[in-house]
N, C-alpha and C positions, 0 to 999 in steps of 0.2 A: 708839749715840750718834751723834747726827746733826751732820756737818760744816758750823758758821755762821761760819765767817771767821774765828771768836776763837781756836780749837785747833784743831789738826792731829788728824785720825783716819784712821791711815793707810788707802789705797786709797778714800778714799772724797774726798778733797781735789786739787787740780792737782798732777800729778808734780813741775812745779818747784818747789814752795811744800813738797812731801814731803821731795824729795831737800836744798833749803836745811837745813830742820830737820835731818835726819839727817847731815849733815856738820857740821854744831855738835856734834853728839854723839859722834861719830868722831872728832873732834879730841878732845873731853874725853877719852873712853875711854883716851887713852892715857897721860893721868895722874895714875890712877885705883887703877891696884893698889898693894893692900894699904892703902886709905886709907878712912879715913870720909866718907861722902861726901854732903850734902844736893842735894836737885834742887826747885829752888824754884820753885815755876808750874810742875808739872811738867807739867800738862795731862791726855794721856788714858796717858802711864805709858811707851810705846814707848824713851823716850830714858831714862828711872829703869832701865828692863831691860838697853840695851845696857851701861851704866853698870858694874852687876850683873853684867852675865855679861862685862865684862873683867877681872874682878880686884880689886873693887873690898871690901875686908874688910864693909862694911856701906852700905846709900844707902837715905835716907829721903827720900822724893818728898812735896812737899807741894801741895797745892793750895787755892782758895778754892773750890771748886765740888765739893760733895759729890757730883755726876753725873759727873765727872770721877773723881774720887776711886774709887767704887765701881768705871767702867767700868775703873781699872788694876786693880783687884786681882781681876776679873772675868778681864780679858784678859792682864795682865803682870807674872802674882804669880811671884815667883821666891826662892829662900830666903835671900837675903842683901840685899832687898829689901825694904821696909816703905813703906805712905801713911797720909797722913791729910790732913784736912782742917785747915786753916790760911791765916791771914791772913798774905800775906811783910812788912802795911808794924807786925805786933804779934806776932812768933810765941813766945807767951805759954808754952806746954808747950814752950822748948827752952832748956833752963841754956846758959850762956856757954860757949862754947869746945867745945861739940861736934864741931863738924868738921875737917876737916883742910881739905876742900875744900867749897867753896859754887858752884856752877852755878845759874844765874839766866838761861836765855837767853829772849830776847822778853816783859820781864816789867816794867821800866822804865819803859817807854814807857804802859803802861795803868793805872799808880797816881795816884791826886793827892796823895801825900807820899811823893815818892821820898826826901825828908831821911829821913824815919821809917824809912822802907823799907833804906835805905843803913845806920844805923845798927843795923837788926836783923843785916843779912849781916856787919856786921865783930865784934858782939857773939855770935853765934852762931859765929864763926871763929875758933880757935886761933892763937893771935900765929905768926907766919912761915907762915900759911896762904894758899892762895891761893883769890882769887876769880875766875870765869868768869861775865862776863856781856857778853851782843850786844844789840843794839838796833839798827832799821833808822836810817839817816842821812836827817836831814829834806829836805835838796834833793833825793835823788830819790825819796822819800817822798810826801812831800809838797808838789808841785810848785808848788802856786798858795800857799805858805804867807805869802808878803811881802804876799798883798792880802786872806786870810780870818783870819790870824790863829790858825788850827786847825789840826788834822792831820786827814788826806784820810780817812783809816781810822775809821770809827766809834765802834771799841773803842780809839781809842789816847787817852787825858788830856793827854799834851805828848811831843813828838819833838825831839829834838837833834842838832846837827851837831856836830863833832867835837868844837870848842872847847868847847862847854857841857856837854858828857858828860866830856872830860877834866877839866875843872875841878871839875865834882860829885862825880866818883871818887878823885880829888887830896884831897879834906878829911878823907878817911879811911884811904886806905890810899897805895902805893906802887905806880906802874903798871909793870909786867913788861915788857909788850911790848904792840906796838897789831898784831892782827892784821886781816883782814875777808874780805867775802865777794865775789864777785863785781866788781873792779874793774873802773869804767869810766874812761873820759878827761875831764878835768877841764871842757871845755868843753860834752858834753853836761846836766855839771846845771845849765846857766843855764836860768833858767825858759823862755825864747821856743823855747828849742831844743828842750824838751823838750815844750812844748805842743803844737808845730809836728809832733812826729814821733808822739805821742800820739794826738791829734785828728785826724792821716792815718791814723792803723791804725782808730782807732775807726770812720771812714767807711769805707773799703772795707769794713772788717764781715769780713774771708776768714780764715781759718784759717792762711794765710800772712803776711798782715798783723800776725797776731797774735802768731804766732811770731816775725818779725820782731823787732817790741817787746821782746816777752819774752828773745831772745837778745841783741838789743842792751842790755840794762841786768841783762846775767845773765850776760856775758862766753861768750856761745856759750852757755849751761849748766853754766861751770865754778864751780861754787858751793865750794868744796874751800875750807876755813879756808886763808888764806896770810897772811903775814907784809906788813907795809905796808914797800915800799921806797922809795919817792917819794910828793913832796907833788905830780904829773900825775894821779893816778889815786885816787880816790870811789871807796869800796866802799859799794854796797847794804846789806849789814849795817854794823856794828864788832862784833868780837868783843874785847877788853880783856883782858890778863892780868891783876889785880893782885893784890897781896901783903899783908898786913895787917899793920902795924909790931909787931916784937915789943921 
């Protein structure tokens, strides 16, 4: 399966863009045993296996892309492990209250009804269960978004900053905790600042420059879920605990 910006397949994608993903799932794994567990967007399966093989009593990985779908059970079939093919914003083959836990990372951002889509995750979730889902944060996302009106990424339908992601997750459930990934300083996500340091990496064109970039808005490379302590510091992702009213 060939790597197009839209999924992760490991080795074959940017180490940073691997290791991000893989620490969303590191954090889940650890609260995971003995639980039923759905992986929704799972993509190409890598993150439905760690899942699997920490403990977790059962995790069913779903996806919209039957090449997807195929390539996990090709590459990351494991026996307490299950995929299939499914829609996250209609998932039609799953009764209410199936899971204990719903895992949803980078999957928000590419629906055009995330209402629909929100409503599946709480309806599929066992009251006092919890939900995990990340989404990148649109100021350093998508930089130029106050004069295109879009999101920079191709594959994304609409991106959010914090306020609009917590109020859309607020209608349903109860937020746990606001975690994220990579915190930056709050004054690099104004747009001029971050044109200005964008537009100099792109011109020199070096492998340093790029790096650069890439560590400045990646906290060095510490991509590792942490806990949001201050309103100084923009994380790259958000990853959101919440809970599902019981």
């Amino acid at each position: 399966m060939n790597f197009t910006g839209e999924r992760v397949v490991l080795g074959k994608s940017k180490s940073l863009t691997e290791n991000e993903h893989l620490a969303r799932y590191h954090f889940a794994a650890q609260l995971v045993e003995g639980k039923q567990v759905a992986d929704i967007a799972c993509g190409t399966g890598y993150g439905t296996q760690m899942l699997a093989r920490n403990g977790a009593r059962g995790v069913h990985g779903m996806d919209l892309s039957e090449e997807a779908v195929a390539f996990c059970q090709e590459h990351y079939s494991v026996p307490n492990a299950t995929y299939s093919v499914a829609n996250a914003q209609m998932l039609t083959a799953i009764s209410d209250n199936s899971f204990d836990i719903v895992v949803s990372f980078e999957t928000i951002e590419h629906l055009p009804n995330a209402e629909a889509y929100l409503n599946e995750m709480a309806r599929i979730l066992r009251p006092g269960g919890t939900f995990l889902v990340s989404t990148p944060d649109r100021r350093i996302s998508s930089v130029l978004y106050c004069f295109f009106r879009r999101p920079a990424n191709k594959y994304h339908v609409r991106e959010y900053n914090e306020r609009e992601l917590i109020d859309l997750l607020s209608h349903r459930f109860h937020i746990k905790a606001y975690y994220g990934q990579a915190f930056v300083l709050w004054w690099f996500v104004f747009w001029p600042v971050q044109v200005f340091i964008k537009a100099a990496c792109r011109i020199l064109g070096t492998t340093n420059a790029r790096d650069f970039k890439d560590n400045l808005y990646s906290n060095r490379g510490n991509v590792e879920v942490t806990l949001k302590k201050t309103g100084f510091r923009i994380p790259k992702y958000w990853v959101i605990s919440c809970v599902r009213p019981g």
